[in-house]
MITIVEX-327874 format. One record per residue (C-alpha): x, y, z. Coordinates in steps of 0.02 Angstrom, whole numbers, plus 50000, padded with zeros to 5 digits. Each point is the difference from the previous one (the first is absolute). Layout:
REM residues N
XYZ
...
REM end
This chain:
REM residues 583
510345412447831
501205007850094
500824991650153
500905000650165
499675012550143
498324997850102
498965016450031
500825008749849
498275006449963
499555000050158
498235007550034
499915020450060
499345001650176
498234994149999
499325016150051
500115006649833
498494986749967
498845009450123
500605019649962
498705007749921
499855003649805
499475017549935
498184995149950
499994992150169
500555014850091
498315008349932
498974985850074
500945000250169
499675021850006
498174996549960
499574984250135
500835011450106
499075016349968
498404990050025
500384990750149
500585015950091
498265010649911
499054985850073
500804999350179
499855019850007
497964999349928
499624989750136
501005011450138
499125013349936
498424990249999
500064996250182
500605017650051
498825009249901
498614988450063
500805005050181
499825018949973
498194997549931
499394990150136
500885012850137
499465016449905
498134992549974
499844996350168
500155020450033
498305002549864
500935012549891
499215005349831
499944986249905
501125010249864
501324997150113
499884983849979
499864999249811
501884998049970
500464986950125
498324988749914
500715003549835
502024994150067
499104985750088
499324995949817
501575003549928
501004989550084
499054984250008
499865000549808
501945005550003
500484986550134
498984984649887
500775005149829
501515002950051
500184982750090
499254989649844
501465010849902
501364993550117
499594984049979
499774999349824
501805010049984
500814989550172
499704982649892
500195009049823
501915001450085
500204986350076
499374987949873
501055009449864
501464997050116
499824983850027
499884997149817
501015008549963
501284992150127
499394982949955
500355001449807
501695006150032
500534985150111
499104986949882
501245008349869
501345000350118
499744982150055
499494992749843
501854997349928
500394993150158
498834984249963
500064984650049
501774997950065
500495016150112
498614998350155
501274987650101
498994995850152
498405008649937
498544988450016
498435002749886
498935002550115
500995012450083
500565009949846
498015002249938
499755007150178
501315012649965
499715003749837
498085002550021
499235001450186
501635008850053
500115013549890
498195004250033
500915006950162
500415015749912
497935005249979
499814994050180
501365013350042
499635012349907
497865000550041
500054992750167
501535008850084
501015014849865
498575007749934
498955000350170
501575006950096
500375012149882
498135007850016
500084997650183
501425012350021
499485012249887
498465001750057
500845000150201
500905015349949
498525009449918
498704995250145
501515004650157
500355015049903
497965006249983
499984996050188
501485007050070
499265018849884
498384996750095
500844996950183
501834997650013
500134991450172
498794985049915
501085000349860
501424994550094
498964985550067
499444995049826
501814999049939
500614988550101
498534989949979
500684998749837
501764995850005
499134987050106
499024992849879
500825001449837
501794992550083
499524993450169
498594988249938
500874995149832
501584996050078
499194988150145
498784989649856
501524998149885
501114995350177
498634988050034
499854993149830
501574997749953
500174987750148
499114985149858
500605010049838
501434989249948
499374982950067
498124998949938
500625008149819
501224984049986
498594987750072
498735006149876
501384998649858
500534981450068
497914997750022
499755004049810
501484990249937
499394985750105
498125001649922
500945000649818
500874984450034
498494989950078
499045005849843
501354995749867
500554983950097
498294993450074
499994983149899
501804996650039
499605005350193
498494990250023
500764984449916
501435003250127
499145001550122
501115015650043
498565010849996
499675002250196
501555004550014
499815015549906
498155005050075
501034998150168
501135012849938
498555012449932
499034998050170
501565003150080
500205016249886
498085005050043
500134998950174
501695011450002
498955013949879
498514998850123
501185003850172
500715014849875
498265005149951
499425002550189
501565008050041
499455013349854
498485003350075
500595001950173
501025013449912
498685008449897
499104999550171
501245009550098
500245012549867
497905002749978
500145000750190
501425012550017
499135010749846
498314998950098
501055007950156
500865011549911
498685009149902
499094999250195
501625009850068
500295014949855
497935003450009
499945001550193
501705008249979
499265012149854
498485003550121
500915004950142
500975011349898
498795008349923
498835002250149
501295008650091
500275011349848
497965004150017
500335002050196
501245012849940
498815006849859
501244998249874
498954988249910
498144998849959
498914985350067
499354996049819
501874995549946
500024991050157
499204985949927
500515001749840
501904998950059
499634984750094
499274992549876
501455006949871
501014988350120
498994985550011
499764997549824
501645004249944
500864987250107
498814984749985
500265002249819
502065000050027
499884986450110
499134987749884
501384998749891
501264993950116
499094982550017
500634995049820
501595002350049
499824982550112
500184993449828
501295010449931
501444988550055
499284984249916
499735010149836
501595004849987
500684984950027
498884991749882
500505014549861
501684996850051
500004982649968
499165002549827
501415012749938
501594986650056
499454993549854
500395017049911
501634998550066
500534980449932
501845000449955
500135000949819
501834996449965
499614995249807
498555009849897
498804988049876
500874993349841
500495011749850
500014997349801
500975008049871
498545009949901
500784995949832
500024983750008
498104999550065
498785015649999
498665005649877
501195004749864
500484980449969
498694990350084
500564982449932
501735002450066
500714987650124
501445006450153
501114988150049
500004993850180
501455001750103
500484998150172
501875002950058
500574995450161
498405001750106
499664994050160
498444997550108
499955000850193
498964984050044
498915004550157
500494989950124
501905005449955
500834985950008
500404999249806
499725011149864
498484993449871
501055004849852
501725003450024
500955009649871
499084993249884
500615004449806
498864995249845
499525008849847
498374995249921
499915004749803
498675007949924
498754986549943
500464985650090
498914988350098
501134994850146
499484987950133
500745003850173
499894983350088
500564995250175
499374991450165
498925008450146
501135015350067
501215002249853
499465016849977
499074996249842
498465012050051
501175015450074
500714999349841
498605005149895
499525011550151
501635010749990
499364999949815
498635005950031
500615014850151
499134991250137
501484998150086
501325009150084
501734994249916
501544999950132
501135002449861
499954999149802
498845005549870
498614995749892
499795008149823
498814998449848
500835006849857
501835007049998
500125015049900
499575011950145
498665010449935
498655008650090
499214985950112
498314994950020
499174991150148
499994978649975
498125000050029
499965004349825
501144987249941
499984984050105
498224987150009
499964990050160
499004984950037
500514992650192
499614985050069
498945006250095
498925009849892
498555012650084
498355001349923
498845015350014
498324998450059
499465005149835
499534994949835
501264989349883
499895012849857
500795014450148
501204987050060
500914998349851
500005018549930
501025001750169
501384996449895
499385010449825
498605011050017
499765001349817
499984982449969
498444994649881
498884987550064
500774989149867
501815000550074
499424994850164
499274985749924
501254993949896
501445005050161
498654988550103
500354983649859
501805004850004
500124996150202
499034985349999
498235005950034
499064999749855
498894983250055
499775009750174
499415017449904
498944991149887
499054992550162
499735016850090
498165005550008
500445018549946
501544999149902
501085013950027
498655009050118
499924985750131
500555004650179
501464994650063
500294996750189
502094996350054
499824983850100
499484980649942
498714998050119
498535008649959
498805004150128
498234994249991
498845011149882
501395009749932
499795007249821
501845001549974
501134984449916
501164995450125
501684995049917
501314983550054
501565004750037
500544991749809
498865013049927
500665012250109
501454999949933
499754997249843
499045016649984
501625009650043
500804991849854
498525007449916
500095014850080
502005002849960
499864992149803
498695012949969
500955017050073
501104997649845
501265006250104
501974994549922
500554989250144
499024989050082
500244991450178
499184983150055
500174993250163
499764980350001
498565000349867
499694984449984
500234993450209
498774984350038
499504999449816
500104983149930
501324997349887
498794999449833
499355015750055
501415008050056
501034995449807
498635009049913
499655014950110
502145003149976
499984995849812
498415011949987
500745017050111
501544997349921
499325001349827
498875015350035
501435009250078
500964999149840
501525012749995
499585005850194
501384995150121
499214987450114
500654994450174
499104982350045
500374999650198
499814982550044
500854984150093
500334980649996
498164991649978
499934981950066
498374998449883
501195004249831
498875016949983
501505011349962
501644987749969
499725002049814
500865016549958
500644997749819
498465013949976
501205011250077
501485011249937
500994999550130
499804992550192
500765006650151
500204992750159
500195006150161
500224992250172
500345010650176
499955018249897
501294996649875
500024993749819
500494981649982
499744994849824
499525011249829
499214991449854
500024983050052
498764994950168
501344995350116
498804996850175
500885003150164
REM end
């Protein structure tokens, strides 16, 4: 893993996300060719209807009226297909785009896990991720799409009317600059008053909710609890003054649409009445000019009021591709292919780390500093120290999950082709997640083609085998991630001993060459805890093993004759090799 140099692979500009794909390009060309059929069908409707209604009220033949029944026809069928076709095509786009967009940044974010989000709360990061990128449909249906249409259409309909009677064409132009810039502009002026302030209450809102929902025990207990409802009701009451502002807005700009369409018809009228004064113009297009106008601009002016939302949208989306951008100054781990890769599966890379160095967060010291250790291929190594020696960044920079200030982490030293560490490294935390799924699917996490029987035997090898052979439905039962279960659940609810345990599991049966454990065997009793070490370290055999751990009041771990070698660190740096020297 290379080193030094933050945003050496720093992200391109984050509008490359939302530019549109080829196949996409096809989906954008049809919405639009629907939306603007649609607006156009019912134009036509209405002005066809106009010059029926006018010419019928003269009692011609009623052949003359045959073709103007038959458009009237024609365009209501038109004017209803064509709008179910926009929206099938507007969301076919905008849902592909947002997946689109939203598989890109999971694999854009996803080497960044779980150290590079500095400041990032979880809450906040699953608004972004999720709610916020749903920004880019509301964008694209509510407000791109619509606008585009609008002004299409606008230049078709002023051009039909200013053929038909020139002085009323005028009039419907700048109708139309009014309502496709005018109208927009003042919503998103309006809007954008709450944009930035209710997108970063919501965000605060939902990491709030997270940590009432992940914390509520500890909260309650604490009696800290009111505290945070204060906060959310706080939160609430802010979005509510923001929501009533936004509907003051979308008032004013119904309102001043309302008006306008008022002004350009009376204005259209006038026009044309003095054009049928001067007998340039016949009294049946009369109508059907004024109602050419009418139509044309209450269907502009309804797409302006999305554009009250436009601001917060953006921001939202805005938000949600920062992420895009996270400073990568390091990319994810490499491996020599040689010494691992499907030519020589049951060969072992050595692990090495020269010089590197960890920025701790709060700055004030590094959490490994120039740090210089070279793990052998095959060893089981215990990396002991106290809270804060920089015991778990170490098997982090291992593992790519965080940003190195300076130095370098290999796997393998004869510089082949490299592969991603994924492939090479298992990892059990401390803090191990479970899936709300079933036990069989949590462990084939790790090896998809894993029999039944290896997850068994990889279950008796962490210390589970009296737990599996107690579950109702075996390798089938549910599994739910906390150790509280809630009242009629059919899921098993695990400790937090289990827990863990099942990411030893979890990494012994990936059969993956280097192994990482971080404190395995915390709060174990010290019984426990000597055969669950005796019984991992046996089943890993020649894999390289990294036992993250520290000084155990209880005895659990201070037996490490198991071990090859033991290193100890204390404020980032390596204090002792093969011997447990505690600092």
């Amino acid at each position: 893993m290379t080193g030094p140099g933050r945003g050496s692979d720093a992200v391109r500009p984050t509008a490359s996300f939302l530019s549109l794909r080829p196949g996409e390009r096809w989906r954008a060309a049809a919405a639009l060719a629907a939306s603007v059929s649609a607006e156009l069908a019912g134009i036509g409707l209405l002005a066809t209807s106009a010059w029926l209604i006018a010419t019928a009220s003269h009692r011609p033949p009623i052949l003359t009226l045959t073709m103007a029944i038959v458009g009237v026809r024609f365009f209501a069928l038109t004017r209803a297909g064509a709008r179910y076709a926009e929206r099938m095509a507007g969301h076919d786009l905008a849902l592909t785009v947002v997946g689109r967009v939203r598989r890109d940044a999971f694999a854009r974010l996803e080497p960044l896990v779980p150290g590079r989000w500095p400041g990032t709360r979880r809450g906040d990061l699953l608004t972004r991720f999720v709610s916020d990128l749903d920004g880019i449909q509301e964008l694209t249906v509510r407000a791109a799409l619509p606008l585009a249409s609008a002004a299409c259409s606008a230049v078709v309909v002023t051009a039909v009317v200013a053929v038909l009677d020139p002085p009323a064409g005028m009039v419907v132009a700048a109708g139309m600059v009014v309502a496709l810039v005018g109208l927009p502009a003042a919503a998103a002026w309006g809007g954008a008053r709450e944009s930035a302030g209710n997108g970063a209450r919501r965000n605060e809102r939902n990491a709030l909710l997270v940590e009432l929902a992940d914390g509520a025990g500890e909260l309650v207990a604490l009696g800290a609890d009111a505290g945070i409802l204060d906060r959310l009701d706080r939160l609430e009451a802010e979005a509510a003054a923001g929501d009533r502002w936004r509907t003051w807005v979308a008032g004013g700009v119904e309102a001043g649409g309302t008006v306008l369409v008022g002004a350009v018809t009376a204005g259209t009228v006038a026009a044309s009445v003095g054009s049928f004064d001067r007998g340039t113009l016949p009294g049946t297009t009369v109508a059907v000019v004024a109602l050419l106008a009418l139509s044309a601009t209450a269907a502009v002016t309804a797409v302006a009021l999305p554009f009250a939302d436009v601001p917060l949208l953006a921001a939202r989306l805005g938000r949600a591709l920062q992420l895009l951008a996270s400073p990568r100054s390091s990319p994810p781990t490499e491996v020599a292919a040689s010494p691992v890769g499907a030519d020589h599966p049951g060969l072992v890379p050595d692990v090495v780390f020269r010089q590197v160095t960890v920025d701790d967060a709060d700055g004030r010291r590094p959490a490994l500093d120039h740090v210089d250790l070279v793990i052998p291929a095959g060893r089981h190594v215990a990396v002991v120290g106290r809270s804060g020696a920089g015991k778990t960044t170490l098997g982090h920079a291992l593992l790519g999950f965080v940003d190195l200030a300076g130095g370098a982490v290999d796997l393998g030293t004869d510089g082949s082709a490299p592969v991603p560490v994924p492939g090479v490294v298992a990892w059990a935390p401390s803090d191990v997640h479970v899936f709300r799924t079933t036990l069989r699917a949590n462990l084939r996490l790790a090896a998809p083609d894993a029999s039944d029987a290896d997850l068994v035997a990889a279950l008796g090898d962490a210390g589970l085998r009296t737990w599996y052979q107690g579950l109702p439905d075996g390798l089938d039962t549910e599994l739910g991630p906390a150790g509280a279960a809630f009242p009629g659940s059919p899921r098993r609810w695990l400790s937090g001993g289990e827990r863990r345990r099942l990411g030893i599991a979890r990494a012994l049966v990936s059969g993956r060459p280097v192994v990482v454990l971080d404190e395995p065997t915390a709060h174990l009793d010290r019984t426990t805890a000597t055969e669950l070490r005796k019984s991992v370290l046996r089943t890993a055999g020649q894999r390289t093993v990294l036992w993250i751990t520290h000084p155990d009041d209880s005895g659990g771990d201070d037996d490490l004759a198991d071990f090859d070698d033991v290193v100890t660190l204390g404020r980032g740096r390596v204090t002792g090799e093969t011997a447990p020297s505690w600092v």
